[in-house]
C-alpha positions as CSV (number, residue, x, y, z in Angstrom):
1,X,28.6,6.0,-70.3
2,X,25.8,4.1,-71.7
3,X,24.7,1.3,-69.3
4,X,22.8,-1.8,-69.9
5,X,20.6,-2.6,-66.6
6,X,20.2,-1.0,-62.6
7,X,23.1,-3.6,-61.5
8,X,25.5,-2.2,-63.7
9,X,25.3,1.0,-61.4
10,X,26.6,-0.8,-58.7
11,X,29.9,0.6,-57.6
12,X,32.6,3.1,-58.6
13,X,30.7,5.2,-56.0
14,X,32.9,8.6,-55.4
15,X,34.8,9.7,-52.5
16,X,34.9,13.0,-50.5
17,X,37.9,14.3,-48.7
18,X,37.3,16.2,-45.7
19,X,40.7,17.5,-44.7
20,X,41.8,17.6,-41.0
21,X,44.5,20.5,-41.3
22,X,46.1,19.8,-37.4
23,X,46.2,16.6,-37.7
24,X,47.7,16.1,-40.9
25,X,44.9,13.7,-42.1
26,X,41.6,13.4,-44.2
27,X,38.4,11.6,-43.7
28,X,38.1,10.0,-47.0
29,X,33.9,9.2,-47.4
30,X,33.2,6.6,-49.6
31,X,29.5,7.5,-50.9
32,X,28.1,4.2,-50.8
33,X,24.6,5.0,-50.8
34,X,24.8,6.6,-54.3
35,X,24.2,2.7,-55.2
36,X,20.7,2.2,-56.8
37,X,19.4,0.6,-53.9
38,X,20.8,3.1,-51.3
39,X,23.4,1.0,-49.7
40,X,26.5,-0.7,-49.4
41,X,24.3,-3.6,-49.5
42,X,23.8,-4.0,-52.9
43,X,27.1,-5.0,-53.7
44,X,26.7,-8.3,-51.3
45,X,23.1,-8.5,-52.1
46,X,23.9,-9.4,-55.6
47,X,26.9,-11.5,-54.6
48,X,25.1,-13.6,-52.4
49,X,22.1,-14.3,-55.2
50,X,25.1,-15.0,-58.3
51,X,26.6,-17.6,-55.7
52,X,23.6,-18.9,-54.8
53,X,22.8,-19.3,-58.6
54,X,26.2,-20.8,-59.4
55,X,25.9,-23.5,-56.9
56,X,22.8,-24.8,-57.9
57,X,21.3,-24.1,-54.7
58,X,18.7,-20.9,-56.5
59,X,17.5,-22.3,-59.5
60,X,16.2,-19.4,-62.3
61,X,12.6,-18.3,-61.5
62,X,13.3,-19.3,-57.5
63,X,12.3,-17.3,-54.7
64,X,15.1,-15.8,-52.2
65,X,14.3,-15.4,-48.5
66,X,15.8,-13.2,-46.3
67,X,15.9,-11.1,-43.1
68,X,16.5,-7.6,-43.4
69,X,16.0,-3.9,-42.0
70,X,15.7,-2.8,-45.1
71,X,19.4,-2.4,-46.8
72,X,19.7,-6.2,-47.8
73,X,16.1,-5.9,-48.8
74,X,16.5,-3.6,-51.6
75,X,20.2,-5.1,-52.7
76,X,18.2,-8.6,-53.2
77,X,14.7,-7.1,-54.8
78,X,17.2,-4.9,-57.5
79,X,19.0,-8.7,-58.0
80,X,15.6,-11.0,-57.9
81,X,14.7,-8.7,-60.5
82,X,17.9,-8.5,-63.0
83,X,17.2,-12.9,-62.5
84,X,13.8,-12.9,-62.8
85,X,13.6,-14.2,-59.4
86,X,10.5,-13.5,-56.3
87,X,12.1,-12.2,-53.1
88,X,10.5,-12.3,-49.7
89,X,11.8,-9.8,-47.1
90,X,11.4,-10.8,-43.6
91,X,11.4,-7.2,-41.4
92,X,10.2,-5.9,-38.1
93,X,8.8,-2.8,-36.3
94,X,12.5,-1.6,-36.0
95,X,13.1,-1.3,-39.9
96,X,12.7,2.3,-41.1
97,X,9.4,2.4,-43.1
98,X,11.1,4.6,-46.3
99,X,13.0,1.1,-46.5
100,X,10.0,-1.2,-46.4
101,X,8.3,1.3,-49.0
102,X,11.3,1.2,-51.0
103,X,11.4,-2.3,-51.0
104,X,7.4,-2.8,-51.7
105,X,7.8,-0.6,-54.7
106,X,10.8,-2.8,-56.2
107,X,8.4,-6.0,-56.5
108,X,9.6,-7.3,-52.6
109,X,6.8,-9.1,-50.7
110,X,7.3,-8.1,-47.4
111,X,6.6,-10.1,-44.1
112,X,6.4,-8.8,-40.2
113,X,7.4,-11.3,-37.6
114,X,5.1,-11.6,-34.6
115,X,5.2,-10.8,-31.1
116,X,4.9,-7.9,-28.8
117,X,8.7,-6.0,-28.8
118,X,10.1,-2.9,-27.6
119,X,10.3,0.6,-30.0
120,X,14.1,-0.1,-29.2
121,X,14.8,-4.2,-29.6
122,X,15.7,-5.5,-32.8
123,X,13.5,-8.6,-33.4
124,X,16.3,-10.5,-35.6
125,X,16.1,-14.0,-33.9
126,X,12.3,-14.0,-34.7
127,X,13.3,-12.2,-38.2
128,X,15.5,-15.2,-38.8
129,X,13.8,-18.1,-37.8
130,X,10.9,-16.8,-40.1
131,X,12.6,-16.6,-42.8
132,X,14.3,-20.1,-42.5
133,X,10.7,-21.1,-41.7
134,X,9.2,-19.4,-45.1
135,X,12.0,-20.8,-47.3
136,X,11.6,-24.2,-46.1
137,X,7.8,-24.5,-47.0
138,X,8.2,-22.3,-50.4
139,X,9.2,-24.6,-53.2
140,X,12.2,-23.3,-55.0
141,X,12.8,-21.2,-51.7
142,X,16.4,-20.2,-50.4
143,X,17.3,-18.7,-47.1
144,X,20.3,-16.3,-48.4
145,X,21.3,-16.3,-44.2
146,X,23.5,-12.9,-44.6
147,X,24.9,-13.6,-41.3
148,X,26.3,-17.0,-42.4
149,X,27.2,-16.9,-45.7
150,X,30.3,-16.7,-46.9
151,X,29.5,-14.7,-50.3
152,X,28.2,-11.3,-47.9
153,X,32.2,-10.9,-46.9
154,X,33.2,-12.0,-50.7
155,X,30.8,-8.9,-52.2
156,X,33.1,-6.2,-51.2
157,X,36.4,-6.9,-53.0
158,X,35.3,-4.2,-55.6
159,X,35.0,-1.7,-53.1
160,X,38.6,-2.2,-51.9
161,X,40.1,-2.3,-55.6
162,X,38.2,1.2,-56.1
163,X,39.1,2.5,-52.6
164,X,42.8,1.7,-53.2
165,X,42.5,3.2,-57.2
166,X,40.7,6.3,-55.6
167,X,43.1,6.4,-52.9
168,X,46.0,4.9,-53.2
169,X,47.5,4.3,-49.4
170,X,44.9,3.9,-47.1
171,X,46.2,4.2,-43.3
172,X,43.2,3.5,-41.6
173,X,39.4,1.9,-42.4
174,X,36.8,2.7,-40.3
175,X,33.4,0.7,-41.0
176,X,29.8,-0.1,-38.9
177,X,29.6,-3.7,-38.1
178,X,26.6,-6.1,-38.2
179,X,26.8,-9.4,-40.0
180,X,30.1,-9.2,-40.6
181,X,30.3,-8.8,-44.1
182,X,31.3,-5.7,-45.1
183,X,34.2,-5.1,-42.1
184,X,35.4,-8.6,-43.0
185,X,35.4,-8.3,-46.7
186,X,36.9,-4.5,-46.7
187,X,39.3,-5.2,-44.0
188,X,40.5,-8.6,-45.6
189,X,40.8,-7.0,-48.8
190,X,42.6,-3.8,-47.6
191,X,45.4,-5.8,-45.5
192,X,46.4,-7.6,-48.3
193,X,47.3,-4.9,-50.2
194,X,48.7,-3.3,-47.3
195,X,49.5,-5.3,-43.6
196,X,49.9,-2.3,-41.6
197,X,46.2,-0.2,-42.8
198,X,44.6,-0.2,-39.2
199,X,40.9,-1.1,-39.3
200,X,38.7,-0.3,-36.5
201,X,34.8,-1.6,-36.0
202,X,32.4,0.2,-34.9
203,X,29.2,-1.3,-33.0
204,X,26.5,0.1,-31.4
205,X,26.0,0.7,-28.0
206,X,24.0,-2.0,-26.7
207,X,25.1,-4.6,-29.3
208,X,27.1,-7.9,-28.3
209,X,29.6,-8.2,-31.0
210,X,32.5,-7.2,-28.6
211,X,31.5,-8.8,-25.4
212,X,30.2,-6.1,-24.5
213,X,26.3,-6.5,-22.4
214,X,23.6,-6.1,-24.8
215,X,20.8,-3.7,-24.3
216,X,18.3,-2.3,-26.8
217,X,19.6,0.6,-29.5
218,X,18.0,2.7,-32.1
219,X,20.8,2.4,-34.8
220,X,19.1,0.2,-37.4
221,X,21.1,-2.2,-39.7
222,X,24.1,-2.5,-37.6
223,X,25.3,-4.6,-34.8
224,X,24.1,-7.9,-33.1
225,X,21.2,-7.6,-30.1
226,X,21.1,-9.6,-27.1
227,X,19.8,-12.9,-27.8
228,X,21.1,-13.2,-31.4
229,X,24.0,-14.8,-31.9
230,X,27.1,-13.3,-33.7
231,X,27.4,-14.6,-37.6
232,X,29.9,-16.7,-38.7
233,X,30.6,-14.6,-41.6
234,X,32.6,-12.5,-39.3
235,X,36.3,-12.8,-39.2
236,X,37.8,-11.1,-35.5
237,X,41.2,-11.7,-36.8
238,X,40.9,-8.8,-39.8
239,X,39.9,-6.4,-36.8
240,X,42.4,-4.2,-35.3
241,X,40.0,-2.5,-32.8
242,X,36.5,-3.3,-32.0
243,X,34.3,0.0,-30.3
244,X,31.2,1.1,-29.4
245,X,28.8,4.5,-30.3
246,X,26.0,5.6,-28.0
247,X,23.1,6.4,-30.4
248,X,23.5,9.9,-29.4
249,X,26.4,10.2,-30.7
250,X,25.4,8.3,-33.8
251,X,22.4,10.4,-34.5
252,X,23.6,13.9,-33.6
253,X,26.7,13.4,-36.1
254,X,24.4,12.7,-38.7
255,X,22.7,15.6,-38.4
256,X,25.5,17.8,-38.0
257,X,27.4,16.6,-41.0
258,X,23.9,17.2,-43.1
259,X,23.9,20.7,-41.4
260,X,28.1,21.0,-41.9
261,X,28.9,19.4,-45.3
262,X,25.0,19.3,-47.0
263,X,25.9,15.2,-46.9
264,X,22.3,13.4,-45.6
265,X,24.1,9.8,-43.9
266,X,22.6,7.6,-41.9
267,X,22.9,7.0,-38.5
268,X,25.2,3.9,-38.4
269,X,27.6,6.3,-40.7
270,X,27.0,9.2,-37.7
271,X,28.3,6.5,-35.6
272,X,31.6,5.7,-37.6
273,X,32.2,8.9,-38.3
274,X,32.1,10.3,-34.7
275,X,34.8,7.0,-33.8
276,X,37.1,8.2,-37.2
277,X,37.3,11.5,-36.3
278,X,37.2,10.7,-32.1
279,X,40.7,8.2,-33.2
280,X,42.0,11.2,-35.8
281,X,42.2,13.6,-32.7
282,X,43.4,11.5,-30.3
283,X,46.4,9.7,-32.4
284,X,45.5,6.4,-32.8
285,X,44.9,6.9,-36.8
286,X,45.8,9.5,-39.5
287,X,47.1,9.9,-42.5
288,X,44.4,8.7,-45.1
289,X,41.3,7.4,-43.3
290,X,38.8,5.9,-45.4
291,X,35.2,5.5,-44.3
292,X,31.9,4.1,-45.8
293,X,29.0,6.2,-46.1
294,X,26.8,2.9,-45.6
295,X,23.6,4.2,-46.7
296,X,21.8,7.9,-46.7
297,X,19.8,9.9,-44.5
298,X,17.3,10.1,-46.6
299,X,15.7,6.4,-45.2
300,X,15.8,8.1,-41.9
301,X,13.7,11.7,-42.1
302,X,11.1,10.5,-39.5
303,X,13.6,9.2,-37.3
304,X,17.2,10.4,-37.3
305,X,16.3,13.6,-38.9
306,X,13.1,14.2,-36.6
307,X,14.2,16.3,-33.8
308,X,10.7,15.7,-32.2
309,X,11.0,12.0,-32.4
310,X,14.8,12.7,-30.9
311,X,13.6,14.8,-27.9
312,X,10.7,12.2,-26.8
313,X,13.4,9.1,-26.7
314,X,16.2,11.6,-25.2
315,X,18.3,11.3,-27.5
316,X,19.4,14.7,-28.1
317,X,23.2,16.5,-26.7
318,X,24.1,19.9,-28.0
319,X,27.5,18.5,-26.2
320,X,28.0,15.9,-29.2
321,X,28.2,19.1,-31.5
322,X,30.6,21.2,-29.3
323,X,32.8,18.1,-29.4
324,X,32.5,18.0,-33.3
325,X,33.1,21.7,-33.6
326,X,36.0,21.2,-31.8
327,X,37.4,18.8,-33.8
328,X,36.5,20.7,-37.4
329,X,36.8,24.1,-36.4
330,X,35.5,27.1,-38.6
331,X,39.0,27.2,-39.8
332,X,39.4,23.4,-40.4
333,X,35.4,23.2,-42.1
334,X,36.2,26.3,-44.1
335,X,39.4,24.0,-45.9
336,X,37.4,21.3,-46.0
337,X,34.1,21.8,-48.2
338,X,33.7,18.2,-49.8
339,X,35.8,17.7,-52.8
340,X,35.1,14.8,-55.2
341,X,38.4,12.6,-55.9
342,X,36.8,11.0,-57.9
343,X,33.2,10.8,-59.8
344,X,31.2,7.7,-60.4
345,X,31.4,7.2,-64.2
346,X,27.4,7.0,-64.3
């Protein structure tokens, strides 16, 4: 297939089956970051700026605003390009720097927030208030807010018509949470098509989506920090089960499914699928469970993929694999080498 421009590479992403012989299930991956900005992102990304066009509120040669750690970033450079618009990404020290490169070498003007903050503490108040700050004084300036706006959650219904074509019954969904957007949007979209699909949200340790006391984490792009507030764009009520993921156990599951499978994820997508396979072994799912590979580990060499930069912050636990080989055996890995269901038609 002949294709016209980047965006039109956006989607139809395959899937991997990863069979789980005693339980009777599969861990169906859904390779998100094979879209040409790395990420499930660019699906909302593009959304959000075609909304944002619609409504008057970005007029053509405008300039979009926006907080990011990096995902978002590139989704909105890729669009501010295809509508000939300047973008302005708003990051911090947390971002991983293959992302800010990334989004530098798309045409993204990239500003750092101020202040003196830990290796560990996501900066996203101060990310935020920037930004609003930035599009406020910027003629032709919008803040796309990801956290608040309603066209983040309303970028995903693709991804659930191709998750239920490439499919067909999905018994469980088990997605990262930040924003909002993508659990809301996936989880809306699969319980329509079917009420009883059990969708589980997984946050990381440290994050206060769940109620749960806020410290600071490592896993970028995911979750809400202490002192931030939770977006609106998230709907509780689509949500089954909300859970949390040390980044230990995050980190080493990304490596061992890159040492496992030859699949680089990143370490929110360690996270979810240490919980899929955690809720596969102890009942509370099976059948077909469907999972996004968010983005890949490829943004994260110096970090997630580092074991030096691992041992110095602790964050190593040959226990994590044990737990993991238990759960694939040799027997269980050796029936379930990656297939493709199905292939993305670029």
């Amino acid at each position: 297939m002949i294709l016209n421009k980047v965006t039109d590479l956006i989607g139809n992403t395959p899937v991997l089956s990863i069979s789980i012989p005693a339980k009777h299930s599969k861990l169906l991956l859904k390779i998100e970051k094979n879209n040409p900005g790395g990420s499930i992102k660019d699906r909302m990304a593009r959304n959000m700026v075609i909304a944002a066009l619609k409504a008057g509120r970005l007029k053509p040669g405008g300039v979009v605003v926006e907080s990011s750690s990096g995902n978002t970033g590139c989704g909105l450079a890729i669009a501010a390009i295809e509508f000939g618009l300047r973008f302005i990404a708003v990051v911090d020290h947390h971002a991983a720097q293959d992302k800010i490169a990334v989004m530098r070498a798309l045409g993204a003007e990239i500003r750092y927030v101020e202040g003196n903050f830990r290796e560990d503490e996501v900066a996203v108040v101060e990310r935020q208030r920037l930004a609003a700050e930035l599009a406020s004084q910027i003629p032709g300036a919008v803040f796309m807010n990801q956290s608040d706006n309603a066209a983040n959650a309303g970028g995903y219904s693709d991804f659930v018509r191709e998750v239920i074509e490439e499919v067909g019954g999905v018994d469980a969904y088990v997605g990262c949470v930040g924003t909002g957007g993508s659990m809301t949007g996936i989880a809306r979209g699969l319980k329509v098509h079917n009420p009883h699909t059990k969708t589980i949200a997984v946050e990381p340790a440290g994050s206060i989506v769940f109620g749960q006391p806020g410290h600071p984490y490592y896993q970028s792009g995911t979750g809400t920090p202490a002192g931030d507030t939770v977006g609106l764009v998230l709907d509780y009520s689509c949500i089954d089960l909300g859970v949390q993921v040390s980044d230990t156990q995050a980190f080493e599951t990304a490596r061992y499914i890159a040492q496992r499978t030859g699949l680089l994820v990143g370490g929110s997508t360690g996270g979810v699928i240490y919980k899929a396979l955690e809720f596969i072994h102890s009942g509370l799912i099976g059948g077909n469970v469907v999972a996004a590979v968010a983005d890949g580990g490829e943004k994260y060499l110096h970090t997630v993929y580092n074991e030096s930069w691992l041992q110095e912050r602790n964050l190593l636990d040959p226990q994590i694999w044990a737990q993991l080989d238990d759960w694939l055996s040799p027997d269980e890995i050796e029936d379930a080498q990656p297939t493709l269901l199905q292939r993305s038609a670029a």
